[in-house]
N, C-alpha and C positions, 0 to 999 in steps of 0.2 A: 669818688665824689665827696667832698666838704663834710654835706651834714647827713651823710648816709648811715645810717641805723648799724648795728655789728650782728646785727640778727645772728644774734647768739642762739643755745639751742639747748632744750631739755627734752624728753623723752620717757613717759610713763609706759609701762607693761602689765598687762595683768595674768597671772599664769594659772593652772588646773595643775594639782597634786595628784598624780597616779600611781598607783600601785606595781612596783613593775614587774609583778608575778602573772597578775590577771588585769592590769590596765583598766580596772575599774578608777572611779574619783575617789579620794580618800581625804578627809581630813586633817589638816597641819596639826601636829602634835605640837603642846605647849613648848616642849622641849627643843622643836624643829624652829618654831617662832623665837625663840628666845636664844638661841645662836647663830640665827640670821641678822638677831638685833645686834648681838654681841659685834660681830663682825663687822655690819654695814649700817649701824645706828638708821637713821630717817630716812636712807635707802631704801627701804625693803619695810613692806607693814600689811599687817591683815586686810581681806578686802571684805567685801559685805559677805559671801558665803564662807565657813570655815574650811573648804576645801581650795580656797583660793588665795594666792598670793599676788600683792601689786610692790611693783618697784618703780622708782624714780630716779633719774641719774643726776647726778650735781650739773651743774649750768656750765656747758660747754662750749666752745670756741666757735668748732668747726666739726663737719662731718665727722673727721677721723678721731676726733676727739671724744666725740658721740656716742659713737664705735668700741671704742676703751671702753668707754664706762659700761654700755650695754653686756659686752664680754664677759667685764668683770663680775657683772650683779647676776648674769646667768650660770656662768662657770660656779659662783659661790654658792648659789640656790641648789646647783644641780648636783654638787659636794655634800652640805647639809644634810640635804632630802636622801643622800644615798643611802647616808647613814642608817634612815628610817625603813630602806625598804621601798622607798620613794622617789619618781622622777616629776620633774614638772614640766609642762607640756603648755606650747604658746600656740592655740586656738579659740578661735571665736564657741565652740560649741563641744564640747563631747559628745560623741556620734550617739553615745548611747544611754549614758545619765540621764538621772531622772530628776530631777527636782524639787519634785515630791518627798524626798528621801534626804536635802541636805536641811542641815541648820543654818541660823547667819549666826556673825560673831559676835560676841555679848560685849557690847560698847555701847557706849551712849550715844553716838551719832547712828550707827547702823539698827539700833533698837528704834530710835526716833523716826527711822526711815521706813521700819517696816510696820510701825505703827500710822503713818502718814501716807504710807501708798496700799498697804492690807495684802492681800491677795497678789495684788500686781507684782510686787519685789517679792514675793516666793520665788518666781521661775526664773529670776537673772542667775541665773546659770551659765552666764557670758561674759565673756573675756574682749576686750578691745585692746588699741593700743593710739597716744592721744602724744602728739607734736607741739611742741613751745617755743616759736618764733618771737625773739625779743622786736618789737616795735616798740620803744615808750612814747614817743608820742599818742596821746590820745583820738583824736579824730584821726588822725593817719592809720591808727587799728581801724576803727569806726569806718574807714575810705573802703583800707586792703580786704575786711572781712566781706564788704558787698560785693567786689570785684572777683574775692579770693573759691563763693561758693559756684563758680561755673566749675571747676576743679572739684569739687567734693565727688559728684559719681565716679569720677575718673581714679582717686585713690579708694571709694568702697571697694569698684569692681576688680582693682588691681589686688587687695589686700583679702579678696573673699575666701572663706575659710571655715562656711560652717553650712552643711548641705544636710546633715544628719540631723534629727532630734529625735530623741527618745526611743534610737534603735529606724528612723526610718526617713526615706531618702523624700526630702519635702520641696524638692524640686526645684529649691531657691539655690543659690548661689549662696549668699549669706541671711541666714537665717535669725541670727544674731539681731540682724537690726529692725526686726521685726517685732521681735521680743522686748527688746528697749523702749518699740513706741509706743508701748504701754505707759509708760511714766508719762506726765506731762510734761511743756517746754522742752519737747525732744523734737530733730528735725531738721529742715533748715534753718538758718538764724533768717530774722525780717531784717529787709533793705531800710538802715535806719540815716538819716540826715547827717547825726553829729554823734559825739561823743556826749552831749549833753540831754539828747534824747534819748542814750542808751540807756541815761542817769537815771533820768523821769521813769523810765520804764519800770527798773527795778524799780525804782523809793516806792512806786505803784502797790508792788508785792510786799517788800520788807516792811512798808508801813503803816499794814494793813495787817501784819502778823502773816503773811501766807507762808512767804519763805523767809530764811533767819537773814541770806544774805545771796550773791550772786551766784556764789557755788551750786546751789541750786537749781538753776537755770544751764540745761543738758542740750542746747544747740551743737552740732555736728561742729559748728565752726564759732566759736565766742571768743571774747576779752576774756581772761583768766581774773579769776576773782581772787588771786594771793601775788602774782606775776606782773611787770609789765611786757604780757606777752598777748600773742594771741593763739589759740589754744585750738588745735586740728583735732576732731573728736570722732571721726567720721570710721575710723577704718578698722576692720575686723583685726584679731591678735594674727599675726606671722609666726607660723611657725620657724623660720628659716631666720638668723641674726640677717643674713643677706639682704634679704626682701626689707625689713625692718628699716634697714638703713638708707637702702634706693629711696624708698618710700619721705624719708628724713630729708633726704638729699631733694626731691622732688618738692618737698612741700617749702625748703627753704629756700630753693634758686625761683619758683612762682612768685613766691610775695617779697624777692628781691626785683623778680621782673617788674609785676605791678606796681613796685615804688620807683624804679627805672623811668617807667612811663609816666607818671606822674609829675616827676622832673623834668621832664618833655612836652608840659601839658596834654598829655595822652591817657589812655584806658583803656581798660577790658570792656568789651561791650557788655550790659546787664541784661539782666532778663528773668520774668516774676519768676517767681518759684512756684507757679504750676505747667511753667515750663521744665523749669530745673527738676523738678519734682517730678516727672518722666524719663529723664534718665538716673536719677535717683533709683526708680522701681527697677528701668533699665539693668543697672547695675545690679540690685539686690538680688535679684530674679537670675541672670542668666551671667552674673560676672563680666567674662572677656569675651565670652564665648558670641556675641549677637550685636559687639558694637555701638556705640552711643549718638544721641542725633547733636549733628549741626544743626544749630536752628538759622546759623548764615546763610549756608548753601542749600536748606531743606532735604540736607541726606543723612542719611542711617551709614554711616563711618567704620568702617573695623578697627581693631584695636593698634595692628602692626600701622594704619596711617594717619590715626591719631599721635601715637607714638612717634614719629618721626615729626610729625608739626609741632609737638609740643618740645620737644627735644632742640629743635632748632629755635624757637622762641626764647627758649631758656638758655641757650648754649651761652650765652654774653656773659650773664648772671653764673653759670657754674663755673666760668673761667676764674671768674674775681671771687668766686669763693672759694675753688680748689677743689673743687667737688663734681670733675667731670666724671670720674670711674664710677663714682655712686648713681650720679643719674644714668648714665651709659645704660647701667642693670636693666632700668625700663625693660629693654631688647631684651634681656634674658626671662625676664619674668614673664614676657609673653609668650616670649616662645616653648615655655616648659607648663605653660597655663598653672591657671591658678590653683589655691594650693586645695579651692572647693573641687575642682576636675582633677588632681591628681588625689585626692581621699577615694572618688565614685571610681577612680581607674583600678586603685588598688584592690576595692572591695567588689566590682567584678571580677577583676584578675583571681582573685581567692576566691570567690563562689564557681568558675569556671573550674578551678583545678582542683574540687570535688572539696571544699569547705563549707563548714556551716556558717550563719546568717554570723551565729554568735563569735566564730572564728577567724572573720573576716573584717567584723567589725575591730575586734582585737589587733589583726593585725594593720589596720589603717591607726592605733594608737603607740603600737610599737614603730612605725613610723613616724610617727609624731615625734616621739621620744629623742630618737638616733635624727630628726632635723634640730632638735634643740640646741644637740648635742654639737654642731654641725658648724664650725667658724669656731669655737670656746679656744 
C-alpha cells in the first residue's frame, strides 16, 4: 500500500546475572560492564538493580533482522559473563532471590528513581522485555494503541515466566506484573482521542514537576518517549531467543493489521479496560493454562483457538512482512506451555526424584541458563 508505515522494529531485553556454580543473582562486575561497553557501545547498559543487564538492538528491518541483533547481544553477554563465572539468564523473576539483598546501580537516573518511588523500586527484581513498532504518524500511534491493547493479555499470558518469588510457588503465572503495579502510571494505557490529548496529558505532569518527561509514564502499551514508535511493555523476559521473536513477529503483523483496517475504514472493536482488565488478571494469574474471554461471543476461549483466529487475522499482514515462520511459533509455544508451567514441571520433577526444595529450585536456573544458551 502507498503510504504504509515500514514498521521497522527494535527490541529491549532485560537479563539476571547468575552464578553458574550455585545459580544464585550476582552482581555485574565493573569489569563485566565495561567490556560489554567495549564491545556493543549503547547496546548493552546497566539496568536499575546491579545484578541486572538491559540490552537494545539497533532499529531493524524486519523479523530476521531482529533476530540478528537479538543473537548477537546474547551470544556476546553470555561470552563476557563466562568470563566472570557468570551466565545470564532471560526471566521475569528469579525463583529464589531476594530483594532485600540487591543494591541498584549508582547513576543519577536510577538514584532519582529510588528516591521518587522509596520502598516500592527496592523489590523490582524483574526483568521484562518491551517491542518498538515504527508508526510515525502521530494520531495513527494514538489510533493503533486503543485498538492494539485487546492484544496486551494475549502476549502477557504467552510470555509468562515468573511463578516463584522468594523460594515460593505464588500461584500466579507471572508474578513479575504484580510487582511493577507498584509504580505508578503502570497498566493499561487510557483510550485517548488524538495524539494532542496524549500531549495535554503529559504537559499535565511535566509541568507540574511530577515527572521530568514521558519516559516516566510505564503503560503496558505507550508512544515511546525518544522513538517514533510505539512501544509493547507488557510481556514478561523469554527465556527462549525463540519465544522472544514469535512474540516480535506477533506484535508486528497485529498493528500492521490494525492499520490494514483502517485503510478500509475498519477496526478492532474497543472495550473499557475493566473489561480488558480481566483478562489482564486472566493472563497474570493462570498464563495459557485457563484461556481468555471473548467479550463477542461471551465465552471463556482456550488458548490453542484463540491461536488459530488470531493467526488467520494476521496471516495477510505476515505475508507482506515475511514473517510467517515467526508468527507460525504461536503453535509451538502453546503447545510446550509457558515457560511459568515448564519452571513448576521442572521443580516437581526434582522434588519427585528425592531433591531438596533448594535443589530443585536450582535446577529450574540451570535451565534457564542452557534456554539462553539455546538459538546463539
Amino acid at each position: 500500500m502507498a503510504d504504509e508505515p515500514e514498521f521497522s522494529l527494535g527490541v529491549e531485553e532485560e537479563y539476571l546475572l547468575v552464578d553458574v556454580e550455585t545459580g544464585d543473582v550476582r552482581e555485574a562486575p565493573d569489569a563485566l560492564m565495561a567490556a560489554c561497553k567495549a564491545e556493543l557501545a549503547d547496546q548493552v547498559g546497566p539496568e536499575f538493580l546491579r545484578c541486572q543487564i538491559e540490552i537494545g538492538t539497533p532499529v531493524a528491518a524486519n523479523v530476521r533482522e531482529a533476530r540478528d541483533h537479538l543473537a548477537r547481544l546474547r551470544g556476546s553477554i553470555a561470552r563476557h559473563a563466562a568470563e566472570f563465572g557468570l551466565a545470564p539468564i532471560s526471566v521475569a523473576c528469579h525463583p529464589v532471590a531476594d530483594w532485600r539483598s540487591q543494591d541498584h546501580t549508582d547513576k543519577d537516573r536510577y538514584n532519582q528513581l529510588s528516591q521518587e518511588m522509596g520502598g516500592v523500586s527496592r523489590r523490582m527484581l524483574i526483568c521484562g522485555m518491551h517491542v518498538h513498532v515504527g508508526v510515525p504518524d502521530q494520531d495513527m500511534r494514538i489510533d493503533l494503541m486503543n485498538q492494539f491493547s485487546w492484544f496486551l493479555p494475549h502476549l502477557l499470558a504467552l510470555s509468562a515466566s515468573s511463578p516463584f518469588w522468594l523460594g515460593e510457588d505464588t500461584l500466579l503465572a507471572s508474578y513479575r506484573t504484580t510487582v511493577f503495579a507498584g509504580y505508578p502510571r503502570t497498566g493499561l494505557p487510557p483510550r485517548l482521542g488524538s495524539w494532542a490529548e496524549y500531549d495535554r496529558s503529559v504537559a499535565a505532569l511535566t509541568e507540574t514537576g511530577i515527572i521530568g518527561d514521558a519516559s516516566k509514564i510505564w503503560w503496558d502499551l505507550r508512544p515511546s518517549a525518544r522513538f517514533p514508535t510505539l512501544e509493547t511493555r507488557i510481556c514478561d523476559a523469554c527465556p527462549r531467543l525463540d519465544d522472544t521473536i514469535t512474540l516480535v513477529a506477533l506484535v508486528q503483523a497485529t498493528l500492521r493489521m490494525l492499520w490494514r483496517l483502517s485503510r478500509q475504514n475498519l477496526r478492532w472493536r474497543q472495550y473499557d479496560n475493566f473489561l480488558l482488565g480481566e483478562n489482564r488478571w486472566r493472563a497474570t494469574r493462570y498464563g495459557l493454562t485457563e484461556g481468555l474471554i471473548d467479550f463477542g461471543t461471551r465465552r471463556i476461549l482456550p488458548f490453542d483457538e484463540i491461536a488459530e483466529g488470531w493467526l488467520a487475522a494476521i496471516a495477510e499482514d505476515a505475508d507482506a512482512l515475511d514473517s510467517q515462520p515467526a508468527v507460525a511459533g504461536l503453535r509451538d509455544m502453546i503447545a510446550r506451555g509457558s515457560a511459568a508451567e515448564r519452571q513448576r514441571a521442572l521443580f516437581a520433577s526434582a522434588m519427585a526424584a528425592g531433591a531438596t526444595p533448594q535443589e530443585a529450585f536450582r535446577s529450574i536456573v540451570a535451565w534457564l541458563v542452557e534456554e539462553f544458551r539455546r538459538g546463539l
